[in-house]
N, C-alpha and C positions, 0 to 999 in steps of 0.2 A: 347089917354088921358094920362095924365102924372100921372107916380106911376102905373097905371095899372099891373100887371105880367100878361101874356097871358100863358096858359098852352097848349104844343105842341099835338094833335092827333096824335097815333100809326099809322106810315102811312102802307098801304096797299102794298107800292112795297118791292120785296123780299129782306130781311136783305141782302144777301148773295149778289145782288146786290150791296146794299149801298155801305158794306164792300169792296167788290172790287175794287167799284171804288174809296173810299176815300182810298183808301191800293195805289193805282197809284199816288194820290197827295204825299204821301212820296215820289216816287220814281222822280216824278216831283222836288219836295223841294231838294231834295239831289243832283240832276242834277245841280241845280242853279251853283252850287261851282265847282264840282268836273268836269265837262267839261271844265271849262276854263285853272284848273289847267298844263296842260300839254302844254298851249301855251302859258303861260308866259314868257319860255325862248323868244320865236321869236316876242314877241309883240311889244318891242323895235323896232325891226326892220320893219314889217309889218306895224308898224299905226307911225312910224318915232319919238318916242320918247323917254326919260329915262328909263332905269328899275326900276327907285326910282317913273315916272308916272305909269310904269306899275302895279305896282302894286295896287295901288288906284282902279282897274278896280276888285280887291276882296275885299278893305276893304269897300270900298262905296256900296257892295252890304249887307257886313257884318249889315252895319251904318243903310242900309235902313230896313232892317229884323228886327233890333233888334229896332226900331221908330216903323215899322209898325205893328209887332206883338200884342203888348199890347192893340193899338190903335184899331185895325180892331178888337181884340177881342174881346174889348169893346161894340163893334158899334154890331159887331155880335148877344151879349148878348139884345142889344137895339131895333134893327130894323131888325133883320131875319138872320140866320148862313146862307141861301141858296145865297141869295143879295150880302153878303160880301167874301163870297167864288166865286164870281162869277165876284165881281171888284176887287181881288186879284189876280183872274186867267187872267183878261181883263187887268191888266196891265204888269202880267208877259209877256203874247204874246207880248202886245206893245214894251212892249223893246227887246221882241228877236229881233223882226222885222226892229225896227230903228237899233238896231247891225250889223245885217245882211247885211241890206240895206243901211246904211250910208257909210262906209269903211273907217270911218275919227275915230281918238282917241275921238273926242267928242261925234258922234254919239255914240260910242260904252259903253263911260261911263256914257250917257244918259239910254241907254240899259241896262247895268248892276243895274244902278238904280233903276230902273222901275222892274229888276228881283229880285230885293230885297223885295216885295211885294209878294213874293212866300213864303216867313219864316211862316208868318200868318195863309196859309194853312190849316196845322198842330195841331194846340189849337182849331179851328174852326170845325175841323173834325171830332176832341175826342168828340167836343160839340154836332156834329150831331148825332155822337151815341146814346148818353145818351137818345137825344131827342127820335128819331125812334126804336132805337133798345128794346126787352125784357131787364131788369134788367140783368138776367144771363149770357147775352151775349154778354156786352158791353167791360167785360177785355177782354175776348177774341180777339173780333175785335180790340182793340185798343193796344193791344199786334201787331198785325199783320200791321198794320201800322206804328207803332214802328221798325219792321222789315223791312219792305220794304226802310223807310230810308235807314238802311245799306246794300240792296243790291244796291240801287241807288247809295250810295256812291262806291262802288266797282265796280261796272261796270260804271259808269260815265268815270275813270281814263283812260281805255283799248279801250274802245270806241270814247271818243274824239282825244284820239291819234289812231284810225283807221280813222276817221270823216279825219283830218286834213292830215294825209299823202294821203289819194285818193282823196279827194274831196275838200282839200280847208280849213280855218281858217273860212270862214260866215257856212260852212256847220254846224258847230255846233251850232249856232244860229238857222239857218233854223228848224233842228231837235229838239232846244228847244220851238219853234214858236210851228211845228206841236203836241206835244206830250200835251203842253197846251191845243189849241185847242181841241185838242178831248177831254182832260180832261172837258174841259169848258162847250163840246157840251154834256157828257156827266150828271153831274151836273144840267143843265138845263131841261135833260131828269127823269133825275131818284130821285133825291133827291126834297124832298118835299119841298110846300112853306112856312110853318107852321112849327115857331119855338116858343120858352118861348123868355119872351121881357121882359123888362122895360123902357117905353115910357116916361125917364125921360130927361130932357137935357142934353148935352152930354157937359162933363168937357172939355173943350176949353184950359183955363187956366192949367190942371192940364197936359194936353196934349201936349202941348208946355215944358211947365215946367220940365215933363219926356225926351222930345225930344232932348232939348239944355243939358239936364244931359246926358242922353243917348251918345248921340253925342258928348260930351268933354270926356268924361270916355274910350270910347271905340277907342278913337283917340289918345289920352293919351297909350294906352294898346299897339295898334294894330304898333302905329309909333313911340311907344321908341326903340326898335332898329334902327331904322334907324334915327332918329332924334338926341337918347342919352337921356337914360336915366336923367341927368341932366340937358338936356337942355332948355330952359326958355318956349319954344314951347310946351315940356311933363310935363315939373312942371304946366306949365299954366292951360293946359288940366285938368289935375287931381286935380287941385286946383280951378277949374269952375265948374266942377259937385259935389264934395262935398261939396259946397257953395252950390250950385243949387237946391241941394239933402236935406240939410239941410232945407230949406226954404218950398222945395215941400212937404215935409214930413208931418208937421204940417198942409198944406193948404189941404191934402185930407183928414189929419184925420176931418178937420170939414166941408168939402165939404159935401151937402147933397147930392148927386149922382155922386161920387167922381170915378174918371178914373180907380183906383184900390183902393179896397177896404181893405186898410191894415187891420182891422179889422179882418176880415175875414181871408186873409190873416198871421193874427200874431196868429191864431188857431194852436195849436200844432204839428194835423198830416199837417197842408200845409207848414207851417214853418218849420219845418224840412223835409219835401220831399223837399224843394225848396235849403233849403241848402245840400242835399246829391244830388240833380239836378246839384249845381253849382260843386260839385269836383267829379264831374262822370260825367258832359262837359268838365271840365277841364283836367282828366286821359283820356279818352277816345283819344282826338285830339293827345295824344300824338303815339297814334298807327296810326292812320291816317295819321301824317305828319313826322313819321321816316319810316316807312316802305319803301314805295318806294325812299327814299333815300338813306337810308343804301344799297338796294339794288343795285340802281345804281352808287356807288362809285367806281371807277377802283380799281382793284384788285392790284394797286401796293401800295394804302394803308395799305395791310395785313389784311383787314377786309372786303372789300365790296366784289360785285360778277360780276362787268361791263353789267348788265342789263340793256335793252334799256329802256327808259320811256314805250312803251306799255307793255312788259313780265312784269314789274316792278309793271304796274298797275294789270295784270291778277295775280300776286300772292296775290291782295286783294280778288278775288271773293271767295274764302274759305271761310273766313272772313262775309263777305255778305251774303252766303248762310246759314252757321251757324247762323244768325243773323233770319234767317228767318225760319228756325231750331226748332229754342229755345225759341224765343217771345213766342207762342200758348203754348209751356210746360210750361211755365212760368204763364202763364194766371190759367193751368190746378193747378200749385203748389200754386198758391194764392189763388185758391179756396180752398183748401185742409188745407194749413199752415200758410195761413193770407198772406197778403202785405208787412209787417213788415217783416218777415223770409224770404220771397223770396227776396226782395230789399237787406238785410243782405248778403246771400248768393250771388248775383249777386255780390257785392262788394267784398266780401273773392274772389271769382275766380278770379277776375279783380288783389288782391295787388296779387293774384300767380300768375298769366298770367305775371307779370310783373317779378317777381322774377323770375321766368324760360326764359322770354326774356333778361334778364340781365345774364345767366348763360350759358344757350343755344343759340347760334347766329353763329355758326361755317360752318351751312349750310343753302344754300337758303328754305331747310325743315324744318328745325328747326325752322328758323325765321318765316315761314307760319304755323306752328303748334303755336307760339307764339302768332302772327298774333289770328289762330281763334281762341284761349281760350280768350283774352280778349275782343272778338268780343262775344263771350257766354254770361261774366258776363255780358256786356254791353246789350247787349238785354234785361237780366233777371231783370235787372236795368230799364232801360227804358218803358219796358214791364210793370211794375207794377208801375213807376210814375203816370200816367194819371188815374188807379182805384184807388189810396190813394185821390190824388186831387179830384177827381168827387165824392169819397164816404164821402166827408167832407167838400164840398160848396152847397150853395145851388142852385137850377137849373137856376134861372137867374144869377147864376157867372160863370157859368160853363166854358164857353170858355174864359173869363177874365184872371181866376185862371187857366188853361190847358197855358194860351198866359203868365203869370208871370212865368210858370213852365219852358217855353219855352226858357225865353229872360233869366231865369239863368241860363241856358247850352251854350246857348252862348254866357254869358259872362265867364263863365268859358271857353270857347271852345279860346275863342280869348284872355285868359290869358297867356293858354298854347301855343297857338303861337308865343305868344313874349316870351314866355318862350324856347320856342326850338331855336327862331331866336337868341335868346342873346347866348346858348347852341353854337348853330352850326358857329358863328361866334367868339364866345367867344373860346374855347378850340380846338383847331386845330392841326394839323402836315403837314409837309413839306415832299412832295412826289415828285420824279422827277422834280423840279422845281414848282411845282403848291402847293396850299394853300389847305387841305381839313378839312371837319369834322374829329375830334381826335374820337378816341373809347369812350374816354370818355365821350365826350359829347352824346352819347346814351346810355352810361350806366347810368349817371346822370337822363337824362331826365326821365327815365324809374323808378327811383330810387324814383324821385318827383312825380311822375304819380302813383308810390306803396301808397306814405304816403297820397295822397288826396283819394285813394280806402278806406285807413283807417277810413282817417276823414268820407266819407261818410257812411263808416260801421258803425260808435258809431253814427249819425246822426239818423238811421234806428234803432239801439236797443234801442233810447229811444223814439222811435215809439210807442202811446198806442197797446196794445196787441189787439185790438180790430179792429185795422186797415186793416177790411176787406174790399171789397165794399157792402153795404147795404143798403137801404135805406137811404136818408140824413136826418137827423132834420132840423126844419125850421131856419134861423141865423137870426140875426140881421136887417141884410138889405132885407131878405125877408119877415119879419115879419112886418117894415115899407115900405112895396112895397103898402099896400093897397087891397083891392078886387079880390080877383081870377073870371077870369071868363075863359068861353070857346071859343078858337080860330075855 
């Protein structure tokens, strides 16, 4: 019935379960990206096309996460988190699958596509906690899923390039087929069918409208380097979604069950978690996509260290591990010092992490000590996003508001990509005949990646002091949901 809220039953299987296995769906989500990475040099050659094609086969998964997240999270909020986690995980497999098995550049950017519906995940996850888990125990877990992202990102790198030197270019598909599946079969095992709904219709219009913004904004970002800045293609882009944007804006504030509820959303602690979300996706990417390049720059630069793509990738798992370290302590210091202080301090470690990468970089140690300290803040960060969001929407937003939190990390994340690409092709030196990245173009970058830790640090101190997790109050749109009853 429409308007309805359904309120979710404490379910009976073991939190400790849940937890685990929604901690595997980060490790799945991170996979998405970080596997392919290492075979984009040979893709060209493998599926017989450009490198300016090849690349498409990341930002079209980039395009599909950041459409599908808000979307599914929605739907999630409407018709059951277990449903939508479960056609989220059904089409990731699908497109490993047609990857694997096609062997053609279309197949595979069908597949990429289709793995782009893994971002979703994520927001849907934070939402199953809230629903099953005790109140005390939901930063917790969701700290630890937070985590498991960055060891997925770190071992993704090391792994794919073992995947691909014994076994083959599908074998990493294969591996991202199976590791779904069991995710999926496990989902359907463990995670209950009983979620909080609103059985209201579902914004169509509002959902489109986000999609074609989405979609020109993030195409606009991801392919000014390579397009130009200037050129009629990147001004077009950026000049369609802030049209778009403009337009959608107004049509949800008066939607009666509007795709995102700005509303809700323009609440002090979301609105500022979501802008200290978008420049702590944006510093973050920048350790993720210098690292194993500085590393593997020939040493007649006078700065790299001629490390192969896989050692390259194993000096992130520090990185990773610390990630995974630190979420649960983080969870432990938000109980203790509030959301507000821990998200602050996550950020302070992050502009130092940066500051001592820009200062120390002399050894492959140095650089991996650099590496995990901003892997610290970033957990500490990450770690208490999702308890600010959940202790401040109410429970039919829940995974809405986790999915808005999500899609601004990365779009921050794929800022700082064109931000490194313009970095690494912009500032350069001439070494034995070849063109490389200059010093400076990592000291910069790192320099830019300090001052958005900033911006997210003064984001977080005017954070209410009270931005603990606690009970929510009832909002707006739960207040016009209508009748509670029992699920």
């Amino acid at each position: 019935m429409e308007g309805v809220v359904t309120t979710p039953q404490k379910t009976p299987t073991s939190g400790a379960a849940i937890t685990a296995l929604l901690s595997m769906a980060g490790i799945v989500v991170a996979l998405q990206t970080t596997l392919v990475v290492p075979l984009l040099p040979d893709f060209p050659d493998i599926l017989g096309v450009t490198d300016a094609d090849a690349t498409w086969l990341v930002t079209i998964t980039l395009l599909t996460g950041a459409i599908a997240t808000p979307i599914v999270s929605r739907l999630a909020d409407m018709f059951g988190k277990r449903r939508m986690l479960v056609l989220s995980l059904t089409m990731m497999v699908a497109g490993s699958l047609i990857a694997a098995i096609g062997g053609s550049f279309l197949a595979v950017l069908v597949g990429r596509t289709l793995q782009g519906f893994s971002s979703s995940l994520i927001p849907v996850a934070m939402a199953v906690l809230r629903d099953v888990l005790p109140r005390e125990k939901v930063a917790g877990a969701a700290a630890l899923i937070s985590a498991t992202m960055g060891i997925g990102g770190a071992m993704g790198l090391p792994a794919a390039g073992v995947l691909y030197d014994h076994f083959g270019w599908a074998s990493v598909f294969w591996v991202s087929a199976a590791t779904g599946s069991l995710l999926l079969l496990g989902v359907l095992i463990v995670i209950p069918a009983s979620a909080s709904g609103t059985r209201a219709r579902f914004d169509v219009v509002g959902a489109i409208g986000l999609s074609v913004a989405l979609t020109a904004l993030l195409l606009g970002i991801s392919k000014g380097p390579t397009w130009g800045w200037s050129s009629p293609h990147t001004l077009g882009s950026l000049a369609a979604a802030a049209l778009v944007l403009a337009l959608w804006v107004p049509y949800e504030l008066r939607a009666a069950a509007p795709l995102v509820n700005l509303r809700v959303s323009a609440h002090r602690p979301v609105l500022l978690t979501n802008i200290a979300g978008l420049f702590v996706g944006f510093s973050a990417y920048a350790n993720t996509l210098s690292t194993t390049q500085q590393l593997q720059l020939p040493e007649i630069t006078g700065f790299g260290f001629g490390l192969s793509a896989a050692t390259a990738g194993l000096c992130m798992v520090p990185g990773g591990l610390a990630m995974l370290v630190f979420s649960p302590l983080s969870a432990r210091m938000t109980a203790r010092f509030g959301a507000r202080t821990t998200l602050a301090v996550g950020c302070i470690v992050m502009t130092g992490a940066y500051v001592f990468r820009i200062a120390f970089d002399s050894t492959v140690t140095l650089i991996v000590v650099g590496t995990v300290l901003v892997s610290i803040g970033n957990a500490m960060a990450y770690a208490t996003m999702p308890a600010l969001i959940m202790s401040s929407v109410p429970m039919t937003e829940t995974a809405a508001a986790n999915g808005l939190n999500s899609l601004m990390r990365t779009v921050g994340s794929s800022s700082m990509s064109a931000v490194v690409a313009a970095l690494l092709t912009g500032v350069t030196v001439e070494a034995a005949g070849h063109v490389f990245p200059a010093h400076g173009a990592f000291v910069a970058m790192f320099a830019v990646a300090g001052v958005a830790t900033l911006l997210a640090t003064l984001a977080a101190g005017f954070l209410p002091k009270a931005s603990v997790p606690r009970a929510v109050p009832v909002a707006v749109g739960e207040r016009a949901a209508g009748a509670t009853t029992k699920s």
